[in-house]
C-alpha positions in Angstrom: 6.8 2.2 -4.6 10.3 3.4 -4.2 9.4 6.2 -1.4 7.3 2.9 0.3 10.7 0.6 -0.2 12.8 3.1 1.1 11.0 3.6 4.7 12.5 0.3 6.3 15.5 1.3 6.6 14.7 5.2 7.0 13.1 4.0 10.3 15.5 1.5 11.5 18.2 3.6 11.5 16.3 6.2 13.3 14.6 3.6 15.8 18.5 2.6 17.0 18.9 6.5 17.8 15.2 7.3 19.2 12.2 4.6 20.2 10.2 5.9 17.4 8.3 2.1 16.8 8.1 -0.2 19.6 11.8 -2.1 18.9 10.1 -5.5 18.7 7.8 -3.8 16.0 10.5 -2.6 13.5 10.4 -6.0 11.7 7.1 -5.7 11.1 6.6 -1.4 9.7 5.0 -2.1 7.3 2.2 -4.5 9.0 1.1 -2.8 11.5 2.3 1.1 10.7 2.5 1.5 7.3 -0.9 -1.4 6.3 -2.7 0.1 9.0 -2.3 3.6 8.2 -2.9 3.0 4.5 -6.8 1.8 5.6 -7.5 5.3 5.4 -6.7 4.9 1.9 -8.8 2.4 1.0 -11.9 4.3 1.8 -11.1 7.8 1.1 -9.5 8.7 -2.3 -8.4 12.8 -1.3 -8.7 15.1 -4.1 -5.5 17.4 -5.2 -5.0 20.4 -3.2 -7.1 19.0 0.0 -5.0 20.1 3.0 -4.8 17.3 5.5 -3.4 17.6 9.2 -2.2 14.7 11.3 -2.6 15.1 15.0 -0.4 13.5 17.0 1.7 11.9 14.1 4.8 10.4 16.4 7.2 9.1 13.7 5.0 10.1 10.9 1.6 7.6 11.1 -0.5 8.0 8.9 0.7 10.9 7.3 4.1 10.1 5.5 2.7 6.7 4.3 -0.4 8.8 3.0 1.5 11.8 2.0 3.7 9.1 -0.1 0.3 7.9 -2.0 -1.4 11.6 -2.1 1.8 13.4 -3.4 -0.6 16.3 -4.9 -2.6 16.6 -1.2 -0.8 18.9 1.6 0.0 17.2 4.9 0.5 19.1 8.0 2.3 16.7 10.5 1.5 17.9 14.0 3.0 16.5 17.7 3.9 18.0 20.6 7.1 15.7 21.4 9.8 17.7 19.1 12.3 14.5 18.7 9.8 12.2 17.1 8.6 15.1 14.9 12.3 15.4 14.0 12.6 12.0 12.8 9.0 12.1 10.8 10.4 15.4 9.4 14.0 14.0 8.0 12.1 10.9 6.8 9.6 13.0 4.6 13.2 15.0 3.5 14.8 11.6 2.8 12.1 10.0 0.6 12.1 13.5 -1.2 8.2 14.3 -0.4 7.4 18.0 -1.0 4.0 18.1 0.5 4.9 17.5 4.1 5.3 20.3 6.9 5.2 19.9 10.1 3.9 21.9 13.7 5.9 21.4 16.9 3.1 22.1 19.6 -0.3 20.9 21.2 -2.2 20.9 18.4 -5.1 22.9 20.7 -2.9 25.7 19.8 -2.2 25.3 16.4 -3.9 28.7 14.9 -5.5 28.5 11.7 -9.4 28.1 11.9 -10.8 25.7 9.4 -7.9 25.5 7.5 -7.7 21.9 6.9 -10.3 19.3 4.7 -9.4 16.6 7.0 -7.9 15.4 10.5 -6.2 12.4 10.1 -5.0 10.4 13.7 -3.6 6.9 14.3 -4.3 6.1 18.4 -3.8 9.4 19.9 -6.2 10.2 22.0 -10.1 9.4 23.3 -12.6 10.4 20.5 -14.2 13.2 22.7 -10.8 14.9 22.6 -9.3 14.3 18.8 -13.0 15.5 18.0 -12.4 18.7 20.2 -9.1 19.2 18.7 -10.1 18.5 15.2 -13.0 20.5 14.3 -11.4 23.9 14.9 -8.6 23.3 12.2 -11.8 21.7 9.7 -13.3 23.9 7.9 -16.6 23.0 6.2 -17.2 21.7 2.7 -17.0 18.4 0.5 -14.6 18.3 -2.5 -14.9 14.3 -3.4 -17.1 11.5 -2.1 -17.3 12.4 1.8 -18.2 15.7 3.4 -14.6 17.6 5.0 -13.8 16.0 9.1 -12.3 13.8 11.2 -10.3 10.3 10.2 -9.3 8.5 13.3 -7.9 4.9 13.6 -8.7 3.1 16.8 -9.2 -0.4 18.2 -11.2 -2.2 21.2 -14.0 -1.8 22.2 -15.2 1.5 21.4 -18.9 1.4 22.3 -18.1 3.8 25.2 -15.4 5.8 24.0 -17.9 6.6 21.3 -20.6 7.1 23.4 -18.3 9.4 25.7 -17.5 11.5 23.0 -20.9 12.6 21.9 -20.4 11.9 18.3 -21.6 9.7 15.7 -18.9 8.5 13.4 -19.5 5.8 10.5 -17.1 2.8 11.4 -15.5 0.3 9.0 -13.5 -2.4 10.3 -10.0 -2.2 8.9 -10.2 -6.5 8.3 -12.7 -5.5 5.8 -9.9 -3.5 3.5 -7.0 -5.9 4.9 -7.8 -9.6 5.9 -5.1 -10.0 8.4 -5.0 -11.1 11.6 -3.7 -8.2 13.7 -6.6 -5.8 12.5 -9.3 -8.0 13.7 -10.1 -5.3 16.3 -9.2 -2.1 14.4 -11.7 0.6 13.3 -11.9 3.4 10.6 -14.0 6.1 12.4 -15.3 9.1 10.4 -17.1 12.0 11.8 -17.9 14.9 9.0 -17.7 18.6 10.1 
C-alpha cells in the first residue's frame, strides 16, 4: 500500500519535467492509470518467478502498478521513447521494487525468443501488431490458471481491430472488475500462445 501511496507524487513531480500522463490526467493516476492497469489483476493471479514483459510501457502502465502487487514475478519494461522509460525506470528505483528492468528499443528487436510467460500492453498498438510483437518473446507453457500469451488493454469498438488481427482473444469488460464510469468501454483481451 505504501509503494501504491507513494506513486502520486512520484509522477507529479516527473509529469512538471516530462508529459508522461496527459496534465489534466495527473489528478486522477490512479483512476484511469493505476485502476485500469490493475484489471489485469483482477483476472490473472501470476505465479512467482513468471517473467512478464510490458510493450510499450510509457511511464510504466501496467507494469510498475503490477510489478508493485507481483513483487516475486519479473517485469521487463520495454519502450522505444528513452525519456519516458527513464522516468518509469527511477519510479520503480524510488518505490524500491527489485523486480523491474527495463529495454530501450522497438520491442521487434528485443532478442530473447520465448523468454517471457506473458506480454502485458495498456493501448499501444492494433491487436494484429502487439500480437506480432508478442508471441516471439512468449514462450509456450501454463504455470497457473491460463495458458502463457498476450494481455492487452484496449477500448472502442474492437469488432474490427479484432477481426483485422486474425486472432481470437477472450474479452472481459473491465466495468465488470471496476463499476466505474470511465471503463464502460474498456476491454481485457487475452490471446494464449
Amino acid at each position: 500500500m505504501q509503494q501504491l501511496e507513494q506513486l502520486y507524487d512520484l509522477y507529479k513531480e516527473w509529469n512538471e519535467k516530462i508529459n508522461v500522463i496527459s496534465r489534466k490526467d495527473i489528478d486522477s493516476l490512479y483512476l484511469k492509470h493505476v485502476l485500469h492497469s490493475l484489471a489485469i489483476a483482477a483476472r490473472f493471479d501470476f505465479q512467482n518467478e513468471q517473467k512478464i514483459i510490458d510493450i510499450g510501457t510509457g511511464g510504466g502502465f501496467p507494469g510498475i502498478p503490477l510489478a508493485i502487487l507481483f513483487p516475486q514475478v519479473e517485469f521487463v519494461l520495454a519502450d522505444s521513447i528513452k525519456k519516458k522509460l527513464l522516468v518509469a525506470e527511477s519510479i520503480a528505483n524510488s518505490l524500491g521494487l527489485k523486480n523491474v528492468k527495463t529495454f530501450w528499443g522497438r520491442v521487434e528487436d528485443f532478442k530473447p525468443k520465448n523468454h517471457f510467460d506473458f506480454a502485458v500492453s495498456r493501448a499501444v498498438a492494433p491487436l494484429a501488431d502487439l500480437w506480432r510483437w508478442a508471441k516471439p518473446l512468449i514462450k509456450k507453457g501454463q504455470k497457473g490458471d491460463f495458458p502463457n500469451g498476450l494481455i492487452c488493454l484496449k477500448g472502442g469498438d474492437l469488432n474490427q481491430e479484432i477481426s483485422m488481427s486474425g486472432c481470437h482473444p477472450m474479452i472481459w469488460k473491465v466495468n465488470d472488475f471496476f463499476q466505474e464510469d470511465i471503463f464502460n468501454e474498456k476491454y481485457l483481451l487475452f490471446i494464449a500462445r
